[in-house]
Each structure stands twice: as structure tokens, then as C-alpha cells.
Biopython code that builds the backbone (N, CA, C, O; Angstrom):
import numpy as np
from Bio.PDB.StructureBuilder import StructureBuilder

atoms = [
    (1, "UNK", "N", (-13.047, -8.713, 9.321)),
    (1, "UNK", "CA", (-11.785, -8.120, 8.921)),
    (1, "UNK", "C", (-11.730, -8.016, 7.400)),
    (1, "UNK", "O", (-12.175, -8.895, 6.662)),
    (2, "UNK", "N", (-11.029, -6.634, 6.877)),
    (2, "UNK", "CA", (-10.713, -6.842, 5.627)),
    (2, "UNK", "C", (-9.437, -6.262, 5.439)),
    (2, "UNK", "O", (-9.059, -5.128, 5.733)),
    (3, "UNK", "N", (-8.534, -7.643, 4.654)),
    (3, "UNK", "CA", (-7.484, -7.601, 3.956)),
    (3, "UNK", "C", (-7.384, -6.952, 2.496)),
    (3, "UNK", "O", (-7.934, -7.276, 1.443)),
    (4, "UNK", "N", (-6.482, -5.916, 2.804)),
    (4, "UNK", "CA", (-5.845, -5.335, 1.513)),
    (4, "UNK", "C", (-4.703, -5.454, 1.137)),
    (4, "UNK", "O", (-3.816, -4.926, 1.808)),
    (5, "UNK", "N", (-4.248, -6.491, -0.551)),
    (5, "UNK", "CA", (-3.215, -6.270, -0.930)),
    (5, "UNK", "C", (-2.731, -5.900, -1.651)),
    (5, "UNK", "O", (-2.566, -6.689, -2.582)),
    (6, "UNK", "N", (-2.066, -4.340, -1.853)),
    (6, "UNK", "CA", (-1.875, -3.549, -2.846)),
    (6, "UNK", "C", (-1.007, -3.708, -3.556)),
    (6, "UNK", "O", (-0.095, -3.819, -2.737)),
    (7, "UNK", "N", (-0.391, -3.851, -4.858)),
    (7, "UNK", "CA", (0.978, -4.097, -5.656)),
    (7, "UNK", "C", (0.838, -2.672, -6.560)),
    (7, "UNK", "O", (0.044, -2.353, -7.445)),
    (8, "UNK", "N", (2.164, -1.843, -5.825)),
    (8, "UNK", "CA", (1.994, -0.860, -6.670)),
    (8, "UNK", "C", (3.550, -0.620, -7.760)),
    (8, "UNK", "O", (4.598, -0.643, -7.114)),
    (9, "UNK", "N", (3.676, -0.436, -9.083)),
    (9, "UNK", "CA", (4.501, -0.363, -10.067)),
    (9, "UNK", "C", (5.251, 0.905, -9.695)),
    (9, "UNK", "O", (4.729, 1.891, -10.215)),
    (10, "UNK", "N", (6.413, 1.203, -8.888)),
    (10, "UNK", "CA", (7.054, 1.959, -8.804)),
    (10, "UNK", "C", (7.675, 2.757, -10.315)),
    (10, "UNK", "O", (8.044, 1.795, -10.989)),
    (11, "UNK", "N", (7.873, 3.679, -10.903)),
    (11, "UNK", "CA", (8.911, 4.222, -11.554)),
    (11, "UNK", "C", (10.232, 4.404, -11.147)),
    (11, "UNK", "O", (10.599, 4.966, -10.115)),
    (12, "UNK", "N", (11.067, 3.797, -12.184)),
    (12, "UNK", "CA", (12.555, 3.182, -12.412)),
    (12, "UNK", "C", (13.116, 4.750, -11.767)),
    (12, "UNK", "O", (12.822, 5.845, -12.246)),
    (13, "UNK", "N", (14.161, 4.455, -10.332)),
    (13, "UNK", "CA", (14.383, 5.818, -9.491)),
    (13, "UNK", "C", (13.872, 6.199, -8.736)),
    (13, "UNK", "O", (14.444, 6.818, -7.839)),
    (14, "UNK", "N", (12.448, 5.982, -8.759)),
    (14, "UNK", "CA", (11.769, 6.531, -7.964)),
    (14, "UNK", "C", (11.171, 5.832, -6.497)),
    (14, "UNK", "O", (10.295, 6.130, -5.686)),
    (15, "UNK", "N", (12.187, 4.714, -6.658)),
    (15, "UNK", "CA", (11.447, 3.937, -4.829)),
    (15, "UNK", "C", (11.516, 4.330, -3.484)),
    (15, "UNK", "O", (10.686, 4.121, -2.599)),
    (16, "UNK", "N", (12.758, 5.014, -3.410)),
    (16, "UNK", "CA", (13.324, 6.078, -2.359)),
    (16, "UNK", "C", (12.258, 6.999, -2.269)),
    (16, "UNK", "O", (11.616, 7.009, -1.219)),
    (17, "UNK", "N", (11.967, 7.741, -3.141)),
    (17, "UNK", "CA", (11.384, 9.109, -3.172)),
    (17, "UNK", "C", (9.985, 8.312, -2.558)),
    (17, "UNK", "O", (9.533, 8.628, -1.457)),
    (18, "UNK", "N", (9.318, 7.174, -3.457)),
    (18, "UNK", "CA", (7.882, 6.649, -3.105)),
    (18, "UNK", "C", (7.738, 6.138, -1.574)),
    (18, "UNK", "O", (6.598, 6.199, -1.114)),
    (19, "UNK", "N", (8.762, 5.640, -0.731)),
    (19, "UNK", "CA", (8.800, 5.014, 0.517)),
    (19, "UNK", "C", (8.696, 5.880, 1.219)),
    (19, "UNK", "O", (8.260, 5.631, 2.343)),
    (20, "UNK", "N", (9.076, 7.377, 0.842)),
    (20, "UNK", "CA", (9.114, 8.311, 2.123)),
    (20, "UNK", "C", (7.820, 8.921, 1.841)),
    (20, "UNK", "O", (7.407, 9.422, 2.887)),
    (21, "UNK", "N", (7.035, 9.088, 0.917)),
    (21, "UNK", "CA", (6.017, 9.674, 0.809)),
    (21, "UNK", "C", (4.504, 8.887, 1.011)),
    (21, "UNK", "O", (3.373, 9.347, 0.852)),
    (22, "UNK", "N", (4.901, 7.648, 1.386)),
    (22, "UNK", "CA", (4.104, 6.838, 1.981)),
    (22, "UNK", "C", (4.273, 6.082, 2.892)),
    (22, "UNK", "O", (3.413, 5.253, 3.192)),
    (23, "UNK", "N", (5.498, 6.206, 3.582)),
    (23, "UNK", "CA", (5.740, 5.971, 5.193)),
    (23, "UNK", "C", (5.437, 7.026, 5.798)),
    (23, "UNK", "O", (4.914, 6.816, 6.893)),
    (24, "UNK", "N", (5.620, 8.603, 5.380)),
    (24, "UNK", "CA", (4.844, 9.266, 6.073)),
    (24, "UNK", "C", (3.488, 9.774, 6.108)),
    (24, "UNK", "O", (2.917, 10.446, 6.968)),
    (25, "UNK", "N", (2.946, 9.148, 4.593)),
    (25, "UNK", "CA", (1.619, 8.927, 5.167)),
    (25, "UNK", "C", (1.134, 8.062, 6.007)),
    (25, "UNK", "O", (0.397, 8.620, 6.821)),
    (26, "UNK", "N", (1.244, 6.733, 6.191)),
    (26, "UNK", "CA", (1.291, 5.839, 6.974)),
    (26, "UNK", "C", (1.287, 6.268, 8.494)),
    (26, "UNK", "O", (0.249, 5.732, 8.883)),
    (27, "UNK", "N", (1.596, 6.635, 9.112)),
    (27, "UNK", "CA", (1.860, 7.187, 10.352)),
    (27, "UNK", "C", (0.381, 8.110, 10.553)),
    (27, "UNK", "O", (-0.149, 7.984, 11.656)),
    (28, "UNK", "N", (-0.185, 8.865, 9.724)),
    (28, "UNK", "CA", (-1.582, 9.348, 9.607)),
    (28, "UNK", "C", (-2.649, 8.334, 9.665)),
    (28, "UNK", "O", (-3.601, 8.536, 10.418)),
    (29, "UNK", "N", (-2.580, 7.021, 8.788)),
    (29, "UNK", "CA", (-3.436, 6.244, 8.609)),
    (29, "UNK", "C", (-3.177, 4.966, 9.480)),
    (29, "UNK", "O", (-3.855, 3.978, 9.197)),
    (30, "UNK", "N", (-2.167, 4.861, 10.630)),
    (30, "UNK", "CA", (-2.249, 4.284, 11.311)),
    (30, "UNK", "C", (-3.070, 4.631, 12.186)),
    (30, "UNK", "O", (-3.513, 3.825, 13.005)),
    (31, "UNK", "N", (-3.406, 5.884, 12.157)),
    (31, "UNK", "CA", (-4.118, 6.726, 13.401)),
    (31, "UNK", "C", (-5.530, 6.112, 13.385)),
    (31, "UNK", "O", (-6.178, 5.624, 14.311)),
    (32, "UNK", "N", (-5.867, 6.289, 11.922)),
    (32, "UNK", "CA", (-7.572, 6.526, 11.877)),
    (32, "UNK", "C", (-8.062, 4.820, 12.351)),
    (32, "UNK", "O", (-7.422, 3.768, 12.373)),
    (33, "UNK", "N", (-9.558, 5.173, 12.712)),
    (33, "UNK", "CA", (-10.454, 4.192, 13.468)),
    (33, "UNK", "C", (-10.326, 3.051, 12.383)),
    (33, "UNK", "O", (-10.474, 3.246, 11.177)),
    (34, "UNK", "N", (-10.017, 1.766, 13.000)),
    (34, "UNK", "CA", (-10.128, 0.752, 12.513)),
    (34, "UNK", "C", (-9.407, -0.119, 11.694)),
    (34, "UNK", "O", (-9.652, -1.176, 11.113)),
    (35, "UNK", "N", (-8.018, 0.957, 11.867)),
    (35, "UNK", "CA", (-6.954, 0.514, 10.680)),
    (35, "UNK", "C", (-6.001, -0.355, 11.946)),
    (35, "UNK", "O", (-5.769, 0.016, 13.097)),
    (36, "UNK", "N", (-5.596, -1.555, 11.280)),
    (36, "UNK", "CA", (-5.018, -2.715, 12.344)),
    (36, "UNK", "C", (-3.693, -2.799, 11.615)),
    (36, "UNK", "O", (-2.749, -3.204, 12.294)),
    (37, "UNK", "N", (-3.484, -2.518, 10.479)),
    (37, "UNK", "CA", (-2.211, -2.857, 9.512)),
    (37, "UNK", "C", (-2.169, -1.820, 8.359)),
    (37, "UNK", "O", (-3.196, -1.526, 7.748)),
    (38, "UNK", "N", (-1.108, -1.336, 8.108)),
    (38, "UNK", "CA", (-0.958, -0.551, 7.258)),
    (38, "UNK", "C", (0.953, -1.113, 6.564)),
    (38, "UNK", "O", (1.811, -0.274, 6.837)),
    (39, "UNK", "N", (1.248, -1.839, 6.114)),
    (39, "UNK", "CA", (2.785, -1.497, 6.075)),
    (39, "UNK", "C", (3.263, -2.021, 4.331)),
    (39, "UNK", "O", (2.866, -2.856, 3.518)),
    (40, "UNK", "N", (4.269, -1.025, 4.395)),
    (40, "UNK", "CA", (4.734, -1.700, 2.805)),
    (40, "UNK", "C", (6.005, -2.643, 2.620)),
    (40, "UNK", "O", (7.059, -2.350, 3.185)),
    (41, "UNK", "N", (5.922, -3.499, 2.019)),
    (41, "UNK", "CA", (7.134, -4.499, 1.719)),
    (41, "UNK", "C", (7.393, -4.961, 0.307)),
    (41, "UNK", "O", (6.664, -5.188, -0.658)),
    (42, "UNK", "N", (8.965, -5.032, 0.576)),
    (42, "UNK", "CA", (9.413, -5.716, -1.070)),
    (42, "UNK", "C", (10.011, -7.002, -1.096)),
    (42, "UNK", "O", (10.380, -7.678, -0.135)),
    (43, "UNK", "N", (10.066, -7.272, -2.355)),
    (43, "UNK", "CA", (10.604, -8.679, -2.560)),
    (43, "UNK", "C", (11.691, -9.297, -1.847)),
    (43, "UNK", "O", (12.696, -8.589, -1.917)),
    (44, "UNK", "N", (11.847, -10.250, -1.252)),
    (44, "UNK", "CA", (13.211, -10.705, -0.941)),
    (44, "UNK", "C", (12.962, -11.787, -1.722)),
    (44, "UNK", "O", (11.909, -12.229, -2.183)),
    (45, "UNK", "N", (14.647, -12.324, -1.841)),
    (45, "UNK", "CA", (14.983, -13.524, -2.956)),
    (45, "UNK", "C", (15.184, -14.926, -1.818)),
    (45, "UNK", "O", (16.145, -15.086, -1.066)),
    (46, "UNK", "N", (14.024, -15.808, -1.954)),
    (46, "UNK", "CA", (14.375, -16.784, -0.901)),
    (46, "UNK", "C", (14.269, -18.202, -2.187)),
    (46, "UNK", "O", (13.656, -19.263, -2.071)),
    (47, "UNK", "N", (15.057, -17.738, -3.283)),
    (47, "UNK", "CA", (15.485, -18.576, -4.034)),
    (47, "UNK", "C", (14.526, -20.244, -4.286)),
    (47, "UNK", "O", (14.762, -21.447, -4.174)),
    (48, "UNK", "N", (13.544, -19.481, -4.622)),
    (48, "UNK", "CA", (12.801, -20.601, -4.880)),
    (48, "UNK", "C", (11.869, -20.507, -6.723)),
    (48, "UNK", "O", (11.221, -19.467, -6.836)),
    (49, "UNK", "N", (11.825, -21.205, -7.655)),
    (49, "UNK", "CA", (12.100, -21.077, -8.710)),
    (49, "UNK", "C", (10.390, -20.416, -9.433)),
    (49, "UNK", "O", (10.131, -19.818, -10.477)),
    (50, "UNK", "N", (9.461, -20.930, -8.188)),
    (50, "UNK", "CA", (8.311, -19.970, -9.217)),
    (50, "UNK", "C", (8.452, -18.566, -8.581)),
    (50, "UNK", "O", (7.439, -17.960, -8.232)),
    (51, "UNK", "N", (9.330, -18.191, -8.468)),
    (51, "UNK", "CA", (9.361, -16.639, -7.327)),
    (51, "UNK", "C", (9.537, -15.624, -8.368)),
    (51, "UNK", "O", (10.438, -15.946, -9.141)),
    (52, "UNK", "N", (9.012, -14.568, -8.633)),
    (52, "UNK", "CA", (8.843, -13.488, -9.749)),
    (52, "UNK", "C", (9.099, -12.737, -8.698)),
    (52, "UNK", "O", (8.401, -12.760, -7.684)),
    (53, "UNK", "N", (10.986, -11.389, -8.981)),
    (53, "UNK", "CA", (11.137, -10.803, -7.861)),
    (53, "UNK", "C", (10.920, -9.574, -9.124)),
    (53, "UNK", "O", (10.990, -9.779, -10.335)),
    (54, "UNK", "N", (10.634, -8.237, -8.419)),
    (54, "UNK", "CA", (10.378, -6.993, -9.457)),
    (54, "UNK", "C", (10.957, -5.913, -8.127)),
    (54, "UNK", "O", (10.342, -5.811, -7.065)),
    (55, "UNK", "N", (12.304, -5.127, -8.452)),
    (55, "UNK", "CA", (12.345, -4.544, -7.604)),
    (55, "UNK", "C", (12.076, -2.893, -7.788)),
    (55, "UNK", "O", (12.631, -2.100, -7.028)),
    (56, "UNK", "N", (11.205, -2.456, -8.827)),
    (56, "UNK", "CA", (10.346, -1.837, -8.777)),
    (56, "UNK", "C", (9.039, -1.749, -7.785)),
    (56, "UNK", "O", (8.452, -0.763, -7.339)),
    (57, "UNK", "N", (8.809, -3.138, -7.610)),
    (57, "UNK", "CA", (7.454, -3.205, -6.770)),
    (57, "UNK", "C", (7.314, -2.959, -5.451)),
    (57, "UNK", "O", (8.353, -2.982, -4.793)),
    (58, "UNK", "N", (6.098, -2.683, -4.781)),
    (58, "UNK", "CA", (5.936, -2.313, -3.292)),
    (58, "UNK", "C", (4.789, -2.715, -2.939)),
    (58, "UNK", "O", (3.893, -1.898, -3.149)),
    (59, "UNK", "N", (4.530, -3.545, -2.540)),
    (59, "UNK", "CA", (3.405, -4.200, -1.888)),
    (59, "UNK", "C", (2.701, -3.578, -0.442)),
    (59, "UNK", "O", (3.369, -3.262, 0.543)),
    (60, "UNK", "N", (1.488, -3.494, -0.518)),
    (60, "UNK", "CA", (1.463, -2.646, 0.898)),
    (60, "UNK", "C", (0.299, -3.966, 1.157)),
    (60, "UNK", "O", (-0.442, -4.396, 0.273)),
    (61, "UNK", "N", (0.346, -4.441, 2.498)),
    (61, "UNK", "CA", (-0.510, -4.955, 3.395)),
    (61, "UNK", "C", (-1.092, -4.223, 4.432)),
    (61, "UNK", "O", (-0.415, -3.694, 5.313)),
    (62, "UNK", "N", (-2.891, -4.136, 4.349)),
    (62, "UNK", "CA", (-3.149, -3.837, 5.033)),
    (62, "UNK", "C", (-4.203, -4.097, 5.554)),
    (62, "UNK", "O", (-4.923, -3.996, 4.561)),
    (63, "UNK", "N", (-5.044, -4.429, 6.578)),
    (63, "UNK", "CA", (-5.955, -4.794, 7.885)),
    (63, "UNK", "C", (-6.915, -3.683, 8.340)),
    (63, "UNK", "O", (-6.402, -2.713, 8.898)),
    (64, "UNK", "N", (-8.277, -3.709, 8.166)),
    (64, "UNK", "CA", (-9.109, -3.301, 8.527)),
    (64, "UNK", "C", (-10.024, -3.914, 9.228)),
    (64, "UNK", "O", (-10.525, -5.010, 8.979)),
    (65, "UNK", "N", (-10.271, -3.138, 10.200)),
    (65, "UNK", "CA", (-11.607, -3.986, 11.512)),
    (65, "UNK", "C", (-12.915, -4.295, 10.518)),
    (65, "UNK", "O", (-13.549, -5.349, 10.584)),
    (66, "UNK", "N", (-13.238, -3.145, 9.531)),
    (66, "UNK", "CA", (-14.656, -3.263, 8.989)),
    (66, "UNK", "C", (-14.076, -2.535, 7.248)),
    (66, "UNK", "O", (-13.064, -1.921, 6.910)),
    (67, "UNK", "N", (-15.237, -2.973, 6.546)),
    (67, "UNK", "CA", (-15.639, -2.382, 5.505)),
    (67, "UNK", "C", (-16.001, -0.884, 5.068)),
    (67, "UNK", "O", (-15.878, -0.309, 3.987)),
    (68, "UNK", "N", (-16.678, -0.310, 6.780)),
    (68, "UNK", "CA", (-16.684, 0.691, 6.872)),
    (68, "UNK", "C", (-15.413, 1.563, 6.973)),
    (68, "UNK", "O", (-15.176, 2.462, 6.165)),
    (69, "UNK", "N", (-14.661, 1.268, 7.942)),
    (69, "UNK", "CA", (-13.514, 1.669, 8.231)),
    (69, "UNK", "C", (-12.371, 1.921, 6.388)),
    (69, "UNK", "O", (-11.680, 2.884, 6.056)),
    (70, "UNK", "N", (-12.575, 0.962, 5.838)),
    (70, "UNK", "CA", (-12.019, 0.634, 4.865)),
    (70, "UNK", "C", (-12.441, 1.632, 3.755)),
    (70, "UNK", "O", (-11.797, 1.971, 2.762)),
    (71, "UNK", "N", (-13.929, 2.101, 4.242)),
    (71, "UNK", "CA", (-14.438, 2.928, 2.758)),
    (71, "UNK", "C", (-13.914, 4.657, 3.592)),
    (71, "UNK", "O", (-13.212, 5.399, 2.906)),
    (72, "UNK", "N", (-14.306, 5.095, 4.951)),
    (72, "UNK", "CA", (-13.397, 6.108, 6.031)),
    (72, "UNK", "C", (-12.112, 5.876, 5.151)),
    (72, "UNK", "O", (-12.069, 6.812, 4.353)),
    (73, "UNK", "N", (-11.176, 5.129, 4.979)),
    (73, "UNK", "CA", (-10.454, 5.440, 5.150)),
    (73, "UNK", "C", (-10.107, 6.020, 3.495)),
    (73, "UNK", "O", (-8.989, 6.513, 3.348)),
    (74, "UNK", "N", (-10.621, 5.992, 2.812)),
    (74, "UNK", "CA", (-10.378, 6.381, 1.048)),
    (74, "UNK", "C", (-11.266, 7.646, 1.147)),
    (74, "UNK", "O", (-11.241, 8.499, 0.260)),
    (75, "UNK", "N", (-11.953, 7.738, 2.107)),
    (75, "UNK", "CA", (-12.823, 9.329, 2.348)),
    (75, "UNK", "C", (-11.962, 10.601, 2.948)),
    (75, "UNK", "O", (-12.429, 11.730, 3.100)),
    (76, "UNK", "N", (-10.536, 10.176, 3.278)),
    (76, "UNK", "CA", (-9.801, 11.088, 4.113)),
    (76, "UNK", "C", (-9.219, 12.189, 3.518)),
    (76, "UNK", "O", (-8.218, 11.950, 2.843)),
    (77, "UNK", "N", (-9.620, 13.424, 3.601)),
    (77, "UNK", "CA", (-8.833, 14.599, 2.958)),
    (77, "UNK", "C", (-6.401, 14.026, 2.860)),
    (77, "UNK", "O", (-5.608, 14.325, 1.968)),
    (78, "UNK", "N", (-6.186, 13.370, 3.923)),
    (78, "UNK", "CA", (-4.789, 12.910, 3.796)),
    (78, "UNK", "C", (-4.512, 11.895, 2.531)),
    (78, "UNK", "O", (-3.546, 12.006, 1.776)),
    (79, "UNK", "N", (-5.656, 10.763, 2.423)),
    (79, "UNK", "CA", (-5.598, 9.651, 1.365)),
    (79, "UNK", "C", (-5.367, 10.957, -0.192)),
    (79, "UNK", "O", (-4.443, 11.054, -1.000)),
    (80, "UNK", "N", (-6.685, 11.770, -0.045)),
    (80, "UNK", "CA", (-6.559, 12.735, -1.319)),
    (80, "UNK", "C", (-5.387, 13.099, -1.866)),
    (80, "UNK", "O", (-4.949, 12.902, -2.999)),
    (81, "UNK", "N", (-4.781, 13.828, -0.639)),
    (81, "UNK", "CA", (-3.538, 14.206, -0.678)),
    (81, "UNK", "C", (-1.770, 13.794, -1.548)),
    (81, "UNK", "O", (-0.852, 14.234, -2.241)),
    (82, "UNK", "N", (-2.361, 12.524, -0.736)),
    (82, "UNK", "CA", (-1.370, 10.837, -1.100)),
    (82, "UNK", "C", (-1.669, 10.689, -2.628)),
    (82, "UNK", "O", (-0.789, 10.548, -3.478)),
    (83, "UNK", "N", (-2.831, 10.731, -2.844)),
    (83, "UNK", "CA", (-2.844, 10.438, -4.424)),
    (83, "UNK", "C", (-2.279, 10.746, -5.255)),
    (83, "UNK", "O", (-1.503, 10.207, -6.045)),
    (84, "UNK", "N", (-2.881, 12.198, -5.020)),
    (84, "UNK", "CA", (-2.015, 13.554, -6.094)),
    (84, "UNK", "C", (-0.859, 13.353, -6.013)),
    (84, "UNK", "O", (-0.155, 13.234, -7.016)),
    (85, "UNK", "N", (-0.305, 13.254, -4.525)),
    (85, "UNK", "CA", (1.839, 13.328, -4.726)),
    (85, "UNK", "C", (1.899, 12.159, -5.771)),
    (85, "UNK", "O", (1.964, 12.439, -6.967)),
    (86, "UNK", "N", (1.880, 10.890, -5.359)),
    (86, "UNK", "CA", (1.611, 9.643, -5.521)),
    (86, "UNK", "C", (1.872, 9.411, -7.260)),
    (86, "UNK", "O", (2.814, 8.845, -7.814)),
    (87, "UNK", "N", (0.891, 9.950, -7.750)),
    (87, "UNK", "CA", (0.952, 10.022, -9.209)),
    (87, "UNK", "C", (2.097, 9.639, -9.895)),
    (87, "UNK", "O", (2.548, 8.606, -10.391)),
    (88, "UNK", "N", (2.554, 11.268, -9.711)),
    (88, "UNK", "CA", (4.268, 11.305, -10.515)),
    (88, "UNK", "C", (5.372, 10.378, -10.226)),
    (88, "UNK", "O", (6.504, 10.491, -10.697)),
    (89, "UNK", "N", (4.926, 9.339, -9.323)),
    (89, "UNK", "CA", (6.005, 8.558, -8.924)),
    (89, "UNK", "C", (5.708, 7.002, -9.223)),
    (89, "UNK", "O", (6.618, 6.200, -9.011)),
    (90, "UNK", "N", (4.356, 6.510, -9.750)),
    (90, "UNK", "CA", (3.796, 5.177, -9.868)),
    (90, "UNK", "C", (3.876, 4.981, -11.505)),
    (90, "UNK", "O", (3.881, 5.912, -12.311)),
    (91, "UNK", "N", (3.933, 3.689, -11.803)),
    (91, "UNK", "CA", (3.171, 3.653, -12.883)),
    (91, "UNK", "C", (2.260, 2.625, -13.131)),
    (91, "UNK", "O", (2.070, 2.277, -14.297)),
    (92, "UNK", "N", (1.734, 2.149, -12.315)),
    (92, "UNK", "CA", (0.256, 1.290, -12.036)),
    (92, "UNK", "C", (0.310, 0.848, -10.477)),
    (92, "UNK", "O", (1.209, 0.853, -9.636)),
    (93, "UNK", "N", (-1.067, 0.459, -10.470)),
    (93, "UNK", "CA", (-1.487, 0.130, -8.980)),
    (93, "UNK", "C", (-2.572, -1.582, -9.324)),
    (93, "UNK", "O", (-3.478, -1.519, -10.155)),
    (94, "UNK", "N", (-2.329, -2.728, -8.689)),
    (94, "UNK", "CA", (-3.429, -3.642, -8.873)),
    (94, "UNK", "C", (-3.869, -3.912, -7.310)),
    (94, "UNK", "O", (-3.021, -4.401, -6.564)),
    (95, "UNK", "N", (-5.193, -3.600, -6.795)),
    (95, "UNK", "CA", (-5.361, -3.524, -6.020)),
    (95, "UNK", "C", (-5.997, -5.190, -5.644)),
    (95, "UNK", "O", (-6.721, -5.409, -6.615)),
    (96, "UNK", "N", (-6.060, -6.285, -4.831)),
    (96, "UNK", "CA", (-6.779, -6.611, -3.954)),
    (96, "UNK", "C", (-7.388, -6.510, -2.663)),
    (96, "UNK", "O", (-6.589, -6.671, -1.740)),
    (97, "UNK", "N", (-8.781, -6.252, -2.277)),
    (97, "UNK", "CA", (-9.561, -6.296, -1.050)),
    (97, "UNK", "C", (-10.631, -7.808, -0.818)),
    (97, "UNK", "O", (-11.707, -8.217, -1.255)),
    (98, "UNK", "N", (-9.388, -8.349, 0.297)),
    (98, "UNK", "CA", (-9.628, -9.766, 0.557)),
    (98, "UNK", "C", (-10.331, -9.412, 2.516)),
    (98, "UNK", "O", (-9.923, -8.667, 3.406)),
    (99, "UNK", "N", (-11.865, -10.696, 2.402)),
    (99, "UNK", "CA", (-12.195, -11.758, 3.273)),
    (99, "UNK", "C", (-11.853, -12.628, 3.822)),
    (99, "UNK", "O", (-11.320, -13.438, 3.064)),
    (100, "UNK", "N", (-11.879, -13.018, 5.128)),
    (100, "UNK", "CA", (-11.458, -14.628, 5.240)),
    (100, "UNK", "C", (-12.601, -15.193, 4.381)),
    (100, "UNK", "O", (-13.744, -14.800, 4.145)),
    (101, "UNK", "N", (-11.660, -16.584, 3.882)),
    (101, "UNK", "CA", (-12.899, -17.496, 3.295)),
    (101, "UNK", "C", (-13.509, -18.394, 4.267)),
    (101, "UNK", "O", (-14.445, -19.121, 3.933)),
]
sb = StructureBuilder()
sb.init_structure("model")
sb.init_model(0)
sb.init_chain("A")
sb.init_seg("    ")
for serial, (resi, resn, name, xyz) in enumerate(atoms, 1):
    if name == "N":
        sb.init_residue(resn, " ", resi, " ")
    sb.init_atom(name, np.array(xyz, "f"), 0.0, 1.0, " ", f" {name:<3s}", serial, name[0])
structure = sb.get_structure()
């Protein structure tokens, strides 16, 4: 299995606009072979004091059967797609692609 956890820097306004343009990609990339998890989430405040909340941010978790599947899935004419919109609405991305240890 490989875990992906994406933290992407929304632009101030723009989270509405970013959720719909990647929930409906999502629904595409739930499709393709090997994808087990795809979903995005934000901060909640469960009031605990090392907690850094940014409600700009959008975290996407996601689950792949293989490595292969994982590199398929950044090969997809739809991912392309996602990018380009994607752009005008981010202003950074820090990606992790996690193993079990």
C-alpha cells in the first residue's frame, strides 16, 4: 500500500471554488485501478495546544494498492486537467508519499 498525504495552501476565497473542483475530480479518480482512498479534509479545533489550525488548508488522504497504480494515476489525461484548473486557486502544495514502516 501507498499512503499519500497532500497539504495543499488554498488562496484566501478561494476554498469553495477549490473543493468543487476537486471533489469533482475525485469521483474520476475514485474510478481508476487501484485507488482505495481519495478524500479531502480540514482542520477541526479539538482544542489541544500543539494543534496548528490553517483554514486555508486542505489535506487530501489518499490510498493506493501499488506504486504502480500511484505513478497511473499522475499519468491520467483528467490529473492533467486538475492541474491546470488547480493552479489559479493554490498557492503551494507539500506533498507526502508514505509506506507502512
Amino acid at each position: 500500500m501507498i499512503y499519500g498525504v497532500v497539504s495543499v495552501r488554498v488562496k484566501a476565497g478561494k476554498l469553495r471554488e477549490f473543493l468543487e473542483l476537486f471533489k469533482s475530480n475525485a469521483i474520476t479518480v475514485r474510478q481508476e485501478k487501484g485507488c482505495i482512498q481519495y478524500i479531502p479534509v480540514v482542520d477541526i479545533d479539538v482544542s489541544l495546544p500543539i494543534q496548528a489550525l490553517d483554514k486555508n488548508v486542505v489535506t487530501i488522504l489518499e490510498t493506493w494498492e501499488s506504486l504502480a497504480a500511484l505513478r497511473d494515476h499522475f499519468a491520467t489525461p483528467h490529473m492533467a486537467a486538475y492541474f491546470k484548473k488547480e493552479k489559479d486557486l493554490i498557492e503551494g502544495v507539500s506533498l507526502k508519499m508514505l509506506q507502512e514502516a
